[in-house]
Backbone bond lengths (Angstrom), bond angles and torsions (degrees), N, CA, C in turn:
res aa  C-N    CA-C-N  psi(-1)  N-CA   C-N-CA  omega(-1)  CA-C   N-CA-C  phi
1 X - - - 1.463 - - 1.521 108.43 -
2 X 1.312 128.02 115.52 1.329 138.71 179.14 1.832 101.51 -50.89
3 X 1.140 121.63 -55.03 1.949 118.77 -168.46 1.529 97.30 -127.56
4 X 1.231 96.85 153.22 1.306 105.86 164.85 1.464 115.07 -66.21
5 X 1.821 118.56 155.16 1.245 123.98 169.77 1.172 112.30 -127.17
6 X 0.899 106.51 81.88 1.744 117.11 -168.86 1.593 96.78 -138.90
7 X 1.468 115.00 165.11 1.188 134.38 -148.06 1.908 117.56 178.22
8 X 1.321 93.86 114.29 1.949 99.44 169.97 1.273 95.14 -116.95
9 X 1.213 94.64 133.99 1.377 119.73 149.43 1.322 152.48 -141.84
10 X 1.773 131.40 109.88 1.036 121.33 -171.61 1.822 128.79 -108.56
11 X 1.583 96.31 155.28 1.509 92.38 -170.44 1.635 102.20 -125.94
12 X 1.154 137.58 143.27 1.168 157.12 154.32 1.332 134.98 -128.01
13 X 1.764 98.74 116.77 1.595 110.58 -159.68 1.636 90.52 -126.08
14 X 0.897 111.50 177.83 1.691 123.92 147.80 1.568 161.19 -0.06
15 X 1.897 65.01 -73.84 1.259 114.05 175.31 1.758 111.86 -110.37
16 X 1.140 122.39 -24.25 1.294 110.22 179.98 1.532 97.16 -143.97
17 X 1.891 121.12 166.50 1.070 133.94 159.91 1.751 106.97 -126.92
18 X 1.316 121.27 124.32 1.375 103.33 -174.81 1.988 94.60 -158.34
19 X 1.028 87.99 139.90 1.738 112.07 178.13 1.495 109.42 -114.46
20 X 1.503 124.63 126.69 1.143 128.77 175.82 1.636 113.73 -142.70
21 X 1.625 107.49 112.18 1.657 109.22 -166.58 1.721 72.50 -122.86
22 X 2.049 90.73 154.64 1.599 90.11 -142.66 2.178 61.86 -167.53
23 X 1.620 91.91 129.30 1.876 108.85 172.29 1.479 107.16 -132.47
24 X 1.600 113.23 99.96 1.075 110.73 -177.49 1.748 133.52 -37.31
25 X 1.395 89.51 -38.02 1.614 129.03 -176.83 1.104 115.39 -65.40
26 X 1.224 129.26 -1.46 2.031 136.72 -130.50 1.706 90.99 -88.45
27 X 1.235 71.30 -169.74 2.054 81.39 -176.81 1.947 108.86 -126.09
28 X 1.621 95.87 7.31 1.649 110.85 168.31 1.296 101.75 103.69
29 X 0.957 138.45 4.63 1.756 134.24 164.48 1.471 115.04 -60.04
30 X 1.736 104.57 141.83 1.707 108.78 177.75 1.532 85.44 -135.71
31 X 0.760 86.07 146.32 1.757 122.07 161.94 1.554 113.71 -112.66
32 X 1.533 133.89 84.10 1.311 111.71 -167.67 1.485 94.33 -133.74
33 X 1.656 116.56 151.88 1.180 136.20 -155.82 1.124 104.67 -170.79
34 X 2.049 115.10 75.38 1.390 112.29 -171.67 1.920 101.06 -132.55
35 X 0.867 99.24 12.70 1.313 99.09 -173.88 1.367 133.43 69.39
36 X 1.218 114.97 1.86 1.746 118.42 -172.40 1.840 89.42 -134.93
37 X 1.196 118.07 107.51 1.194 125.29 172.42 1.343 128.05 -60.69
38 X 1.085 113.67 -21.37 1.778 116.07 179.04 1.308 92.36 -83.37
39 X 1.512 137.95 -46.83 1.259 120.05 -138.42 2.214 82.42 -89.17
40 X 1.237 117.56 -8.25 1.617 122.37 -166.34 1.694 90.81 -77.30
41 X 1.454 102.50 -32.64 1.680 105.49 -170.33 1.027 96.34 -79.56
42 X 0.972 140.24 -47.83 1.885 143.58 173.59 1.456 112.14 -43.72
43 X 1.240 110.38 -52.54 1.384 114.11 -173.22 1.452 103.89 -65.50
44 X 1.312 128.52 -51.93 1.239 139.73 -154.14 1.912 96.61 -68.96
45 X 1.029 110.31 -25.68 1.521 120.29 -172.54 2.221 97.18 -63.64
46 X 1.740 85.98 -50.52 1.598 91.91 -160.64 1.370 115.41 -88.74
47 X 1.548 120.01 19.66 1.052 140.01 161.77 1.888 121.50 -97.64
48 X 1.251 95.93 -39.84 1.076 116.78 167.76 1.288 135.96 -65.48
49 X 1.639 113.93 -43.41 1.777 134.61 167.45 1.046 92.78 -85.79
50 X 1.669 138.21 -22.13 1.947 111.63 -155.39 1.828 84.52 -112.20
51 X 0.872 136.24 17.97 1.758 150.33 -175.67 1.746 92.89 43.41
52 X 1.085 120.40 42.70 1.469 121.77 -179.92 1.877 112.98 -83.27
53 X 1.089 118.31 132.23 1.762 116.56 150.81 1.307 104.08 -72.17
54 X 1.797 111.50 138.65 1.221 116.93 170.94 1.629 123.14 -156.83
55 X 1.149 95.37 125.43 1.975 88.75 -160.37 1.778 93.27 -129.62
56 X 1.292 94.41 127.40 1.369 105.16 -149.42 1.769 89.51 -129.71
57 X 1.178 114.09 112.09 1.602 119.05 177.48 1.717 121.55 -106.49
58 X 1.017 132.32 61.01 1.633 126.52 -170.62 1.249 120.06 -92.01
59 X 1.459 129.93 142.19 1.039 152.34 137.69 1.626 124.90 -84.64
60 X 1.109 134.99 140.73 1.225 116.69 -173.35 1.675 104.66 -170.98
61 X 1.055 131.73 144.00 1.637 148.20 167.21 1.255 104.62 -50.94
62 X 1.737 120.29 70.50 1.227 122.63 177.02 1.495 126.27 -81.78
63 X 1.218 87.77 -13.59 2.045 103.74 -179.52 1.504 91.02 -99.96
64 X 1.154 137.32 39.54 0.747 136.21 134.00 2.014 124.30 -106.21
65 X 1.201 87.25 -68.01 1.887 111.66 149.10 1.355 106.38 154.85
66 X 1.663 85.16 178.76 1.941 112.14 -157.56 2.191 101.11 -33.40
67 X 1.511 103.53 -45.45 1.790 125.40 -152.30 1.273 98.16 -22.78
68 X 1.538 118.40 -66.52 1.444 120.25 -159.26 1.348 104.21 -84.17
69 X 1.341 141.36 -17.25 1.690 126.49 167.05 1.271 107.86 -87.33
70 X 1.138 129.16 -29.44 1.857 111.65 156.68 1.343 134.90 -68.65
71 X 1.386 105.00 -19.03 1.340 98.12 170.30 1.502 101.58 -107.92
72 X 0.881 117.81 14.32 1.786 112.69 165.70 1.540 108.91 -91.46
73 X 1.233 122.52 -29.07 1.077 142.34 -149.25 1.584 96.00 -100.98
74 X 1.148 128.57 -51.47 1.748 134.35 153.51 1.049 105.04 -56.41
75 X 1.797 153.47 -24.57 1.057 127.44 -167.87 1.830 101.74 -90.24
76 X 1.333 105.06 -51.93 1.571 140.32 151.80 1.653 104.22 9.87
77 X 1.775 112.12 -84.13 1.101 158.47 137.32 1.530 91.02 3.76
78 X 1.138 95.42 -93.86 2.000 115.31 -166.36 1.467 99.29 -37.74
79 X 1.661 120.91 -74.95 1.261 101.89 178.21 1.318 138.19 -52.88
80 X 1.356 114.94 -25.92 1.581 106.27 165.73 1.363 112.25 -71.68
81 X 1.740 120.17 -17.88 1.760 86.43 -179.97 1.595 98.20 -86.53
82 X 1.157 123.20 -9.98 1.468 129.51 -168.40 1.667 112.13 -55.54
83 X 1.359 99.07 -51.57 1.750 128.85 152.77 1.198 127.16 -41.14
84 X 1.334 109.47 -66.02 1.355 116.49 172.33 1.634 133.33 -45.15
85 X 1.461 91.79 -66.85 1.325 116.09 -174.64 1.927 105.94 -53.83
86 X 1.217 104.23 -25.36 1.880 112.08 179.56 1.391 98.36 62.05
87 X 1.642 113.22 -144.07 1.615 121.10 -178.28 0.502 107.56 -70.75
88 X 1.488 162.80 36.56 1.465 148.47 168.94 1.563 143.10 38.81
89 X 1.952 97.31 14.74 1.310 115.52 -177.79 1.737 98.16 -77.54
90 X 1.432 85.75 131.76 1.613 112.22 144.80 1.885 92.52 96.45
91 X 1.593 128.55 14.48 0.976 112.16 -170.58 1.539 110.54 -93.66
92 X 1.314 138.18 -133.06 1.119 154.04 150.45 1.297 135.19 -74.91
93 X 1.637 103.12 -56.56 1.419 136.12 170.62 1.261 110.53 93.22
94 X 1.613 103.03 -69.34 1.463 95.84 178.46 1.531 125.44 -103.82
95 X 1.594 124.51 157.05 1.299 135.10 164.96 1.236 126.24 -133.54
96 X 1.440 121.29 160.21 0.873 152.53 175.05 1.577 157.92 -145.83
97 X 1.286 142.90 97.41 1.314 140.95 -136.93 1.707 114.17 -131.04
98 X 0.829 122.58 122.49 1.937 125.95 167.52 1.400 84.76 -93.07
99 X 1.514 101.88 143.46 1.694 130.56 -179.71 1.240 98.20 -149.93
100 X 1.629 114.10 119.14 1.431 123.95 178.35 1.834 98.77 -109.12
101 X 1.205 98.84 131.54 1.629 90.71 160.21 1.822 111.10 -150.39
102 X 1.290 105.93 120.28 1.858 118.03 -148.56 1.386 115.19 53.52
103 X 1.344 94.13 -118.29 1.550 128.52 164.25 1.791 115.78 -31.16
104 X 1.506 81.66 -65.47 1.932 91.75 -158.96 1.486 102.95 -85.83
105 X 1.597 110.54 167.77 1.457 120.16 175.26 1.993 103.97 -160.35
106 X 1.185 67.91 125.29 2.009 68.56 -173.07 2.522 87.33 -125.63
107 X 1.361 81.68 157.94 1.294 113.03 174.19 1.610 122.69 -119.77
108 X 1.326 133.38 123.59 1.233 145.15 178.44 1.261 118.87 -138.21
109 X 1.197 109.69 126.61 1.854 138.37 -178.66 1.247 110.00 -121.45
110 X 1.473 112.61 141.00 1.603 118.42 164.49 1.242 109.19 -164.02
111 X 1.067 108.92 173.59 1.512 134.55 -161.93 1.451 110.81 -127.22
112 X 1.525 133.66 127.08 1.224 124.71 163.15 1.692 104.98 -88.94
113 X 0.883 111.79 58.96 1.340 124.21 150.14 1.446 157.58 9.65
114 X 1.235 84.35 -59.73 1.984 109.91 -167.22 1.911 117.85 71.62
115 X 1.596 92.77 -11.76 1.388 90.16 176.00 1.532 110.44 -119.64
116 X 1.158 122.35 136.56 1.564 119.69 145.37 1.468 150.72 -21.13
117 X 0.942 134.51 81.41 1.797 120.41 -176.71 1.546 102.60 -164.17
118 X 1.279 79.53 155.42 1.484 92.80 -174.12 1.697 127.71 -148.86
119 X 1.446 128.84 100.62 1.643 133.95 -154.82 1.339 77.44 -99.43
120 X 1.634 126.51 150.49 1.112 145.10 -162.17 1.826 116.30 -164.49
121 X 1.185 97.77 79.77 1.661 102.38 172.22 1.302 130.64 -129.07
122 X 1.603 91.23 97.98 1.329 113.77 -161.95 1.874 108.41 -131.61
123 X 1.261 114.68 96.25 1.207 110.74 176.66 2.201 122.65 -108.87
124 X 1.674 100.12 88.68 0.985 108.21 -170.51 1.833 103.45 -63.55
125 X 1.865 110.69 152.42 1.271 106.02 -173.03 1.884 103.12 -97.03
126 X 1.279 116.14 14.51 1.381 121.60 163.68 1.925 125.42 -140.02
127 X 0.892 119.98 137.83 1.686 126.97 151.88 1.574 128.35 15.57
128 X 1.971 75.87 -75.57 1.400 95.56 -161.22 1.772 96.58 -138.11
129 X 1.820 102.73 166.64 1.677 90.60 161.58 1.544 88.64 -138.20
130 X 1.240 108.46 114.31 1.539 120.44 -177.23 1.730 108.02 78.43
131 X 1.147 124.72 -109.87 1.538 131.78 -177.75 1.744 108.80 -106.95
132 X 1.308 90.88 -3.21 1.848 96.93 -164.60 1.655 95.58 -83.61
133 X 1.267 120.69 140.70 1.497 140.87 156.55 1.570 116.85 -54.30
134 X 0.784 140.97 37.97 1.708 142.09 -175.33 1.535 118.51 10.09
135 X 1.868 108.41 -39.67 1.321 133.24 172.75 1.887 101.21 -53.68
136 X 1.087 103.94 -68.57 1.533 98.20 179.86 1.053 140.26 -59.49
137 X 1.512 105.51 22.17 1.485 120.13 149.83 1.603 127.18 -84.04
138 X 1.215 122.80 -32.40 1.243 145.51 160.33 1.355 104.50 -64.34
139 X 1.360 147.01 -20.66 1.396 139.21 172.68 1.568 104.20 -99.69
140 X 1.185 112.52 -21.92 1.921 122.39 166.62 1.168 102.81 -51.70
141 X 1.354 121.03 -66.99 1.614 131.28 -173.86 1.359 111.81 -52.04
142 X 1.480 124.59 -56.26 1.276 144.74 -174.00 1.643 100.49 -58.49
143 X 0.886 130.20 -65.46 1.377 132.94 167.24 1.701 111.49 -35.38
144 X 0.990 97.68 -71.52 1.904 101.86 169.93 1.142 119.81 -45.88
145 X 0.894 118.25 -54.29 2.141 128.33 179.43 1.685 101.23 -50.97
146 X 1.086 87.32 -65.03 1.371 86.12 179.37 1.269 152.71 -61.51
147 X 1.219 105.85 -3.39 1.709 134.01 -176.98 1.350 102.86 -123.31
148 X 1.487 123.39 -27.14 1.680 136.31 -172.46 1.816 84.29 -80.26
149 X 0.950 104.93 -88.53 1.306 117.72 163.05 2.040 84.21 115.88
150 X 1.328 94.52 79.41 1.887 111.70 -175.03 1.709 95.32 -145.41
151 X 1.022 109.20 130.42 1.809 122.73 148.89 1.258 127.52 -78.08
152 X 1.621 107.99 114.86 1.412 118.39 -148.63 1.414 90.69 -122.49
153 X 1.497 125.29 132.17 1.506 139.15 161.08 1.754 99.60 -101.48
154 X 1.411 102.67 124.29 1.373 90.60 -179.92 2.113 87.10 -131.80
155 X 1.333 111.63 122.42 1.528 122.32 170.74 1.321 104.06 -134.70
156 X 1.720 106.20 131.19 1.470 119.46 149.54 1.385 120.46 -85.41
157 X 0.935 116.91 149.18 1.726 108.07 -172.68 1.081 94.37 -123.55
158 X 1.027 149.76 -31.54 1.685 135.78 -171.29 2.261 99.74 -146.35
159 X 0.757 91.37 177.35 1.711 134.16 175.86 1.728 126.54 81.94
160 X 1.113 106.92 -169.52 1.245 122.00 -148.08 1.628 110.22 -120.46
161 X 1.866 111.43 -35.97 1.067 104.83 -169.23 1.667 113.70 -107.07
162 X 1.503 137.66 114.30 1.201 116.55 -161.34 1.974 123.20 -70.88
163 X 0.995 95.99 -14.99 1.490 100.43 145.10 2.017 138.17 -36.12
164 X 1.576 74.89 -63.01 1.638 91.38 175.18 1.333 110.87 -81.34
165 X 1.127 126.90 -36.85 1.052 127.11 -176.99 1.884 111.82 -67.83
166 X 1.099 119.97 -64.13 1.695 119.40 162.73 1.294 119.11 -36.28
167 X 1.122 120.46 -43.51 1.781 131.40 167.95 1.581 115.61 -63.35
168 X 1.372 117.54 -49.36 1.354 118.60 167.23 1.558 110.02 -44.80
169 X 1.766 120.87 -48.38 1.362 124.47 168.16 1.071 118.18 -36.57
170 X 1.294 107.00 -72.58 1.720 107.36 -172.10 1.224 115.96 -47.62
171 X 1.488 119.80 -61.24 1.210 125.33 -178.78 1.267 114.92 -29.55
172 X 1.370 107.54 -51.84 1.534 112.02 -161.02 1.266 85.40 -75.17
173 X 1.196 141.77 -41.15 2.004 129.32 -163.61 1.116 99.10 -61.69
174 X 1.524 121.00 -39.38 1.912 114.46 -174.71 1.171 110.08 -44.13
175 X 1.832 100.67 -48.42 1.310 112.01 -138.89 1.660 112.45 -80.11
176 X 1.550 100.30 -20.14 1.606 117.53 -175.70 1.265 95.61 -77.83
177 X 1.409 123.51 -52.26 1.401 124.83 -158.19 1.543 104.94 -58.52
178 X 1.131 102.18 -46.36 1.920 115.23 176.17 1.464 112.72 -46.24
179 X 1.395 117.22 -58.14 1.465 111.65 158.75 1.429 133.97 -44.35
180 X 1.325 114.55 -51.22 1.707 143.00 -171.77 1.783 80.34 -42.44
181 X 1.342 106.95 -83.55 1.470 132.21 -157.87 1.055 112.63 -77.57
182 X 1.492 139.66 17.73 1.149 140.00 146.48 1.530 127.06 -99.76
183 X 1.629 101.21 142.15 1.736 101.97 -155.90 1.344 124.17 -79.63
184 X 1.257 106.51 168.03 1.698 96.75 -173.60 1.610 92.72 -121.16
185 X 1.452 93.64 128.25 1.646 113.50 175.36 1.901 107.41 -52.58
186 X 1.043 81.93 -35.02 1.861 96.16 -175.42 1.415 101.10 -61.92
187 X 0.909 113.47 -60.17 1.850 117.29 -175.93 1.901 115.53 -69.29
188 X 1.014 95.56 -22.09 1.682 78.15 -174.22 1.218 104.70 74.01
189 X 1.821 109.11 -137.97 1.228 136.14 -156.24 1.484 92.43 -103.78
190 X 1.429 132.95 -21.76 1.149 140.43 -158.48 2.105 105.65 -50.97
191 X 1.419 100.64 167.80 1.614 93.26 167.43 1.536 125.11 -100.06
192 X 0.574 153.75 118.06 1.558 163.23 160.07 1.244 118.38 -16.25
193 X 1.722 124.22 11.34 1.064 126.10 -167.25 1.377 131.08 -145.28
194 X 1.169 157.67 15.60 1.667 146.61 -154.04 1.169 110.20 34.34
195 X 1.379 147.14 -70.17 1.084 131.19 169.21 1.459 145.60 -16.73
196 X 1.741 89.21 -54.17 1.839 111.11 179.38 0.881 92.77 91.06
197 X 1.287 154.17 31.11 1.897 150.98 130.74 1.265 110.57 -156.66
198 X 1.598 104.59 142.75 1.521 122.70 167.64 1.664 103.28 -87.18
């Protein structure tokens, strides 16, 4: 890899304090310290499948609830890969991954883009999984897209357990993102696009 792709970034609001240094290049290590354990198991998944470094520092209005440190924490996220990733010459752009785990199987595609969006069909068969809101996964993403500034298709196609099923997600986000952002010998320095910028 000619430069590093690495990226810190911090945000301070109100409602949340959170630091996120993030190496495209990594070898899958997290460092995470966000206070909501499902979403730490989540993360740790998409560090792990997407071979990303990720050191993830949050504070957040938890007596209040999870809302504003997950979606701070997805927005957080976005700008460091937003950073990281630089112009986006010579990469892939896009990815994509099927992640089976038992039961469930979800599918995820994206685009490094330059634009925002996000299709989302995901119908979990419970609430919650443990203390976690299920909903604030869909504001995780939303937060990311939007600061990443990538078009994300995120579909489960099958299961039963909402556990497996959220985990199949991530996985697959590692696993797309890993593609997206990995280079193509073919392209060089070139851009990934007709245009001539992402």
């Amino acid at each position: 890899m000619s430069k590093a792709r690495k990226a810190t970034v911090k945000r301070e609001t109100k409602e949340t304090s959170i630091s996120v240094s993030l190496d495209l290049d990594g070898t899958g290590k997290a460092n995470l310290n966000i206070g909501i354990p499902f979403l730490e198991h989540m993360l740790d998944q998409v560090a792990r499948h997407g071979m990303l470094d990720l050191d993830i520092q949050a504070k957040g209005d938890l007596e209040i609830d999870d809302h504003h440190t997950v979606e701070d924490v997805g927005i957080t996220l976005g700008q460091a890969f937003a950073k990281a990733i630089g112009d986006k010459s010579g990469i892939y752009r896009y990815g994509h991954a099927y992640v089976p785990l038992d039961e469930a199987l979800s599918r995820v595609v994206l685009d490094c883009s330059g634009r925002p969006g996000i299709d989302y069909h995901v119908n979990y068969p419970r609430a919650r999984v443990g203390e976690f809101d299920i909903d604030l996964i869909f504001e995780f993403f939303q937060g990311f897209i939007n600061h990443a500034l990538v078009t994300l298709h995120v579909d489960n196609l099958r299961g039963r357990n909402a556990h497996h099923i959220a985990e199949t997600i991530f996985k697959a986000f590692g696993r797309a993102l890993r593609m997206a952002v990995d280079t193509d010998p073919r392209l060089g320095n070139a851009m990934p696009s007709t245009k001539g910028t992402l």
